[in-house]
N, C-alpha and C positions, 0 to 999 in steps of 0.2 A: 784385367781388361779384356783378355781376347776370353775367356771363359765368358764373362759376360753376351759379350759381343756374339761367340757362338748361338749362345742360349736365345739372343734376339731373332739375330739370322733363321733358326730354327722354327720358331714362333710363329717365323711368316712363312714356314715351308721349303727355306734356301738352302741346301747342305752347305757345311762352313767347316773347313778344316785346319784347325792352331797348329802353326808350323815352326817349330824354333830357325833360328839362325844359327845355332850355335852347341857343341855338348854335344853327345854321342847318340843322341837322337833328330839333330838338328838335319834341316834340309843339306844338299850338299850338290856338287857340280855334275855327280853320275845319277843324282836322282830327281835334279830336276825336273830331266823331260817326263817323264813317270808323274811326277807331281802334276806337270802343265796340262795332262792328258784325263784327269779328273775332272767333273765336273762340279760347280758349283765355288764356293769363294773359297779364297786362303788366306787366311788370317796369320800373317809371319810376324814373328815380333822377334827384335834381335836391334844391331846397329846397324843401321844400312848403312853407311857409309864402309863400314869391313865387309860388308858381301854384298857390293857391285854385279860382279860377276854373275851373280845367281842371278838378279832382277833380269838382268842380260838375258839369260838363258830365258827363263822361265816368259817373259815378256814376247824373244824371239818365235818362243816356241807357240803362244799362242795369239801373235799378231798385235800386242800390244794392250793394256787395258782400259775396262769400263770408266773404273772409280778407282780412286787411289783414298783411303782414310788415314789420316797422320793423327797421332797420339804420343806426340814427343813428352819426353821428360824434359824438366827444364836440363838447360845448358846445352840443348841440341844445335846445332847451326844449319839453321834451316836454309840462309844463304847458300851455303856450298851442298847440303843435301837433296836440294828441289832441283837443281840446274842437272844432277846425274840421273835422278829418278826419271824426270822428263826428259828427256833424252833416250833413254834405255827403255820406256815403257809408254811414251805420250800417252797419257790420260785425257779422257775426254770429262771426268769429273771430279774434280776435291775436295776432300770436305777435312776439316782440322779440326781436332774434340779436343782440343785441351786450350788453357791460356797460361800456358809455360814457355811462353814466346817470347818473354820480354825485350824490348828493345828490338825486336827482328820484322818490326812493321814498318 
């Protein structure tokens, strides 16, 4: 998905950066701000609910975001995941590409 989603973003001209969560290349707490200082989108895919922390950061660090794009796998709980996201990042736009939501409407 985020390969895809790079290749879109590109198409229209937007730089788009795939960011893991996770794994020895994964984003992390001393390079967030580095990260937040980029321009154009970030495309992080990992579990958000294990790395709070970073949204924190990275959110902090540049005031909060545009658009937040969710692409859960099923069996995510979007209940207890939206309420930390928004919080740590208010978005002013969502959009959800999957229907792996079951039951969570």
């Amino acid at each position: 998905n985020v390969v895809h989603a790079q290749q879109a973003l590109r198409a229209a001209d937007v730089e788009a950066t795939g960011l893991p969560l996770h794994g020895p290349s994964g984003l992390s707490l001393s390079t967030a701000k580095e990260v937040a200082s980029r321009p154009g989108a970030w495309l992080l895919h990992g579990d958000l609910l294990q790395h709070q922390q970073l949204f924190e950061v990275l959110c902090d660090a540049v005031g909060g975001l545009d658009l937040v794009v969710l692409d859960p796998p099923l069996g995510v709980d979007l209940k207890s995941l939206w309420p930390q996201l928004e919080r740590s990042c208010s978005p002013y736009f969502v959009a959800v590409h999957n229907t792996n939501l079951a039951n969570q409407i």
